[in-house]
C-alpha positions in Angstrom: 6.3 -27.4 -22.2 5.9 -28.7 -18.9 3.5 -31.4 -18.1 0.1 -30.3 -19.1 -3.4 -30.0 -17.5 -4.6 -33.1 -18.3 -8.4 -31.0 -18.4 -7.2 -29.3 -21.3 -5.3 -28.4 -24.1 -3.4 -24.7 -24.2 -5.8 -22.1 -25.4 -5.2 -19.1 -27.8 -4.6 -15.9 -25.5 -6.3 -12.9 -26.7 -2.8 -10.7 -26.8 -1.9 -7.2 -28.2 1.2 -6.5 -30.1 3.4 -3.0 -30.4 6.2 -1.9 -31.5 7.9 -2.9 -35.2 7.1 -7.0 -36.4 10.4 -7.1 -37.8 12.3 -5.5 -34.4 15.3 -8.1 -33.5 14.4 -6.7 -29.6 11.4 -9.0 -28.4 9.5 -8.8 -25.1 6.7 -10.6 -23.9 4.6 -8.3 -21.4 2.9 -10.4 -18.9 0.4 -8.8 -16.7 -0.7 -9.8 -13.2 -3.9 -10.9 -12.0 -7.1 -8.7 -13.0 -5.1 -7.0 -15.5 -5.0 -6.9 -19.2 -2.3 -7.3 -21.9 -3.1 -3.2 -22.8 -1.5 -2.3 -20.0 1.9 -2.5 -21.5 0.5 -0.5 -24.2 1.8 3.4 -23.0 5.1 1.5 -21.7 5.5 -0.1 -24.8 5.2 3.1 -26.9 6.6 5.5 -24.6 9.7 4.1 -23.4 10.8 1.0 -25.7 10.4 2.3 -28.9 11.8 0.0 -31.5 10.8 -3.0 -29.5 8.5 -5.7 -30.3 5.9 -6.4 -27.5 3.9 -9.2 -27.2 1.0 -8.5 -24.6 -1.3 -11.2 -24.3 -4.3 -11.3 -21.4 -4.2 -14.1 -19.5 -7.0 -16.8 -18.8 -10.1 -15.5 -17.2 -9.0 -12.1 -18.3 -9.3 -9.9 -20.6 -10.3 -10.9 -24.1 -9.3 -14.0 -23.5 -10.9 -17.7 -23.2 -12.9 -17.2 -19.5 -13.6 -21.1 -19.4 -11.3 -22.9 -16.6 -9.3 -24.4 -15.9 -7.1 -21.9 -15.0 -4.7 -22.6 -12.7 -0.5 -21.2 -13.4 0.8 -24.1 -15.3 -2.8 -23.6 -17.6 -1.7 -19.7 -18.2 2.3 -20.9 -18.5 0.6 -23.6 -21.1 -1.0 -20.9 -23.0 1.6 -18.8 -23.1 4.0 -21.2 -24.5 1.8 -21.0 -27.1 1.7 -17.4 -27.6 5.7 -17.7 -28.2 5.4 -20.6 -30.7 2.6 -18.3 -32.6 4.6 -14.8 -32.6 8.1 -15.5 -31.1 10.5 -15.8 -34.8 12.0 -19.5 -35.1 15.5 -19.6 -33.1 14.7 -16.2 -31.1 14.6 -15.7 -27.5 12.6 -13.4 -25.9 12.8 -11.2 -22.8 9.9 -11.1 -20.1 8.6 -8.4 -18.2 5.9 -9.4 -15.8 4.2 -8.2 -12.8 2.4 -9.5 -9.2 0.5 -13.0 -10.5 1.9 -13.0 -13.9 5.8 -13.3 -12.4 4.7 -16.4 -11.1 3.1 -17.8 -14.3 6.3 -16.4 -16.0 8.6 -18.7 -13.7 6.8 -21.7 -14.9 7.1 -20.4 -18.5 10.8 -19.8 -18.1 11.2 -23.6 -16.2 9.6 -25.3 -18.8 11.0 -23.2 -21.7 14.5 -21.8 -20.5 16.0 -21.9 -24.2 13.7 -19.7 -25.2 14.2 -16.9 -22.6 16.9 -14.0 -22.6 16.3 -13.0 -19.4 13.5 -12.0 -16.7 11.8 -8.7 -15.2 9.9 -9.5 -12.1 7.7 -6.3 -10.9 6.6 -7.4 -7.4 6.1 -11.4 -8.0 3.6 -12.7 -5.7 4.2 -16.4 -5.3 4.5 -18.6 -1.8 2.3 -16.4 0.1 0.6 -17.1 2.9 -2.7 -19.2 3.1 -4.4 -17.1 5.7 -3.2 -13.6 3.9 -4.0 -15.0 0.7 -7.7 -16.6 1.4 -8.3 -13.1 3.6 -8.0 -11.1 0.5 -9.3 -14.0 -1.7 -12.9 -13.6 0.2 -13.0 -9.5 0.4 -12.6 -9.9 -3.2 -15.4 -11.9 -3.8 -17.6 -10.1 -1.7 -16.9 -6.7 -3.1 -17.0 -7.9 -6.8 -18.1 -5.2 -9.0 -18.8 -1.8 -8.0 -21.8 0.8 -8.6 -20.5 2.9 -11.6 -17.1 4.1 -12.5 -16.8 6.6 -10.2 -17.1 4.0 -7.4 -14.9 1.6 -9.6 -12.0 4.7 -10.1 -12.8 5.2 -6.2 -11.9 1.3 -5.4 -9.0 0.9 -7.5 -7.5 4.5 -5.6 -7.8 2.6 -2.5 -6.3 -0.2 -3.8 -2.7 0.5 -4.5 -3.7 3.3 -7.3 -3.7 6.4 -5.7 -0.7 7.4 -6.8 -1.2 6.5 -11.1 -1.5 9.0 -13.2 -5.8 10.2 -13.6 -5.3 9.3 -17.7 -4.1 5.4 -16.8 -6.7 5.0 -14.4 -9.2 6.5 -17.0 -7.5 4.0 -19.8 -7.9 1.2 -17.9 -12.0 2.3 -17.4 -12.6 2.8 -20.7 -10.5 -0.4 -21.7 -11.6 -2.9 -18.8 -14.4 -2.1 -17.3 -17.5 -3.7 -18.7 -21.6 -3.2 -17.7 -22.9 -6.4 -15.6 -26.5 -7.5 -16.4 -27.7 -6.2 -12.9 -27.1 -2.8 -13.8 -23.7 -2.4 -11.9 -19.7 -2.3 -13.7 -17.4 -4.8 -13.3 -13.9 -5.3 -14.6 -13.2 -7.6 -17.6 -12.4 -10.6 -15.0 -13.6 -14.1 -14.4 -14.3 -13.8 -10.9 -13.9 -17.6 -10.1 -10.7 -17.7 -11.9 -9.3 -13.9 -9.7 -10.5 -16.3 -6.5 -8.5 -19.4 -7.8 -5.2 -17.3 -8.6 -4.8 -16.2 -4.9 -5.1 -19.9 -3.9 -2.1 -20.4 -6.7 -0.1 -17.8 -5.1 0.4 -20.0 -1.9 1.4 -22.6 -3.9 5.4 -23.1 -3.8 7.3 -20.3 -5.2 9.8 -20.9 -8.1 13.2 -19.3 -8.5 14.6 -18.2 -11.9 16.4 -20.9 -13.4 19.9 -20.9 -13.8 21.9 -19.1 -16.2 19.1 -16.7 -17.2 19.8 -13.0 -15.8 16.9 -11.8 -13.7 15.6 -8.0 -12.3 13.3 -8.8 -9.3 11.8 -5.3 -8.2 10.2 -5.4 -4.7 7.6 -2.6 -4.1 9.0 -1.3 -0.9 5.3 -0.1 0.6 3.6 -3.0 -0.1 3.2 -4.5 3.3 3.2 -7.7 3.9 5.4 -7.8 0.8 4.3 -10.0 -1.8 8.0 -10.8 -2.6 8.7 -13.2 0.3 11.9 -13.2 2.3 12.3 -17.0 1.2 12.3 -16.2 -2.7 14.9 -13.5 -2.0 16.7 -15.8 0.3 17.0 -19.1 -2.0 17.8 -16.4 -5.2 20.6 -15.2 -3.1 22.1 -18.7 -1.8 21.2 -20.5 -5.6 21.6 -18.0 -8.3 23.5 -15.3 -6.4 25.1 -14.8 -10.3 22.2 -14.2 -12.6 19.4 -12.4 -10.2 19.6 -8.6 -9.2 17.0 -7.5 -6.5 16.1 -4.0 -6.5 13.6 -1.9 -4.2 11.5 0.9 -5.3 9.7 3.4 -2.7 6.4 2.7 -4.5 3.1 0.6 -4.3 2.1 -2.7 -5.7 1.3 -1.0 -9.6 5.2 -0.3 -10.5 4.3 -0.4 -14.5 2.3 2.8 -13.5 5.1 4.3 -10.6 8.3 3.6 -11.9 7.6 2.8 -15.9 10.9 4.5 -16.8 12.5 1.8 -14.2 11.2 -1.0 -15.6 12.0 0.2 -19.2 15.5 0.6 -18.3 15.8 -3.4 -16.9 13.9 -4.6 -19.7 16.7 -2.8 -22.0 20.0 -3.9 -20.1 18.5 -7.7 -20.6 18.0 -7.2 -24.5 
């Protein structure tokens, strides 16, 4: 692994598996930020049947270790230790990520490049900018939590969900959202550690690295785009062989819009 927090050692990542333990097809599912590794779950049994998924939540979210630090080399640390605990000896794995978790992905795939078949990236959000970033950082934090779950399923509608199905809107509430101690809901997030992940995203962006084959979907009605004309512009001029950018005429959530999609890139790669 890369160099590591010097805070911390790697922690264990809550993570969900599906699909057969002896499957020779292996994916590792990484979800983007205020997510959950159970979001892969309908994908996983819907449209890869026969494949091994390895869903874990990342740091600060989840079911997983809330403590920080928790910065993207911390959550590519931990993950890297989700693969030595359920990736077979010799195997290589193929990852589909989306938003937040692309970019953690990337630093996986730097620091572990023998041990990845290929990458999916749903709408990576990496090398944004500060301004945009720290704008919806602080609207975040002061709209943390919501009244009740009709006011949370309200807030996520207006938040790029409006167009997922009503039953994986009301599997993510039974699955995610938790009761606070003031009496209101609140997703299973570490606040602090959703604030510090937008201040990640501006850091620099990472490309694939070479000689592993790469989907990059961009969400085509996300605007600004979170896929930044620079990533797709240093892909093109440095790995023009290995990384195929595609658009989709959906929002930000593409596991939800286009699961058949991603299904079908995950399956070319393995």
């Amino acid at each position: 692994m890369a160099e590591s927090s010097s805070r911390s050692q790697p922690r264990a990542l809550n993570t969900y598996l599906f699909g057969p333990e002896d499957s020779e097809l292996i994916v590792l599912a990484v979800h983007g930020l205020t997510g959950h590794g159970r979001r892969w779950e309908s994908l996983a049994a819907d449209l890869l049947p026969g494949v091994r998924v390895i869903a874990p939540d990342l740091l600060g979210h989840g079911r997983s270790p809330w403590q920080p630090p928790w910065s993207i080399t911390d959550n590519a640390n931990a993950l890297a230790q989700v693969l030595d605990r359920h990736l077979p000896s010799g195997r290589r794995v193929v990852i589909l990520a989306h938003s937040y978790g692309s970019a953690i992905s990337l630093a996986l795939a730097e620091a572990r490049p023998d041990a990845i078949a290929g990458l999916v990236l749903l709408d990576p959000a990496q090398g944004l900018d500060a301004e945009f970033a720290g704008t919806i950082a602080e609207a975040a934090m002061a709209h943390w939590g919501n009244t009740d779950a009709d006011d949370a399923r309200a807030a996520k509608r207006m938040e790029g969900w409006n167009e997922v199905p009503p039953e994986i809107l009301d599997a993510e509430i039974a699955e995610h959202l938790v009761d606070t101690p003031d009496g209101r809901v609140s997703w299973r997030v570490c606040a602090p550690a959703a604030a510090m992940a937008w201040s990640e995203m501006t850091d620099r962006f990472r490309i694939p690295p070479a000689g592993i084959p790469t989907h990059v979907v961009v969400a085509d009605r996300v605007q600004p785009s979170f896929v930044r004309p620079e990533f797709l512009a240093a892909c093109a001029a440095e790995r023009a062989d290995t990384v195929t950018v595609h658009h989709v005429d959906t929002e930000h959530m593409i596991p939800f819009l286009a699961p058949e999609f991603c299904a079908e890139l995950v399956l070319d790669l393995l």
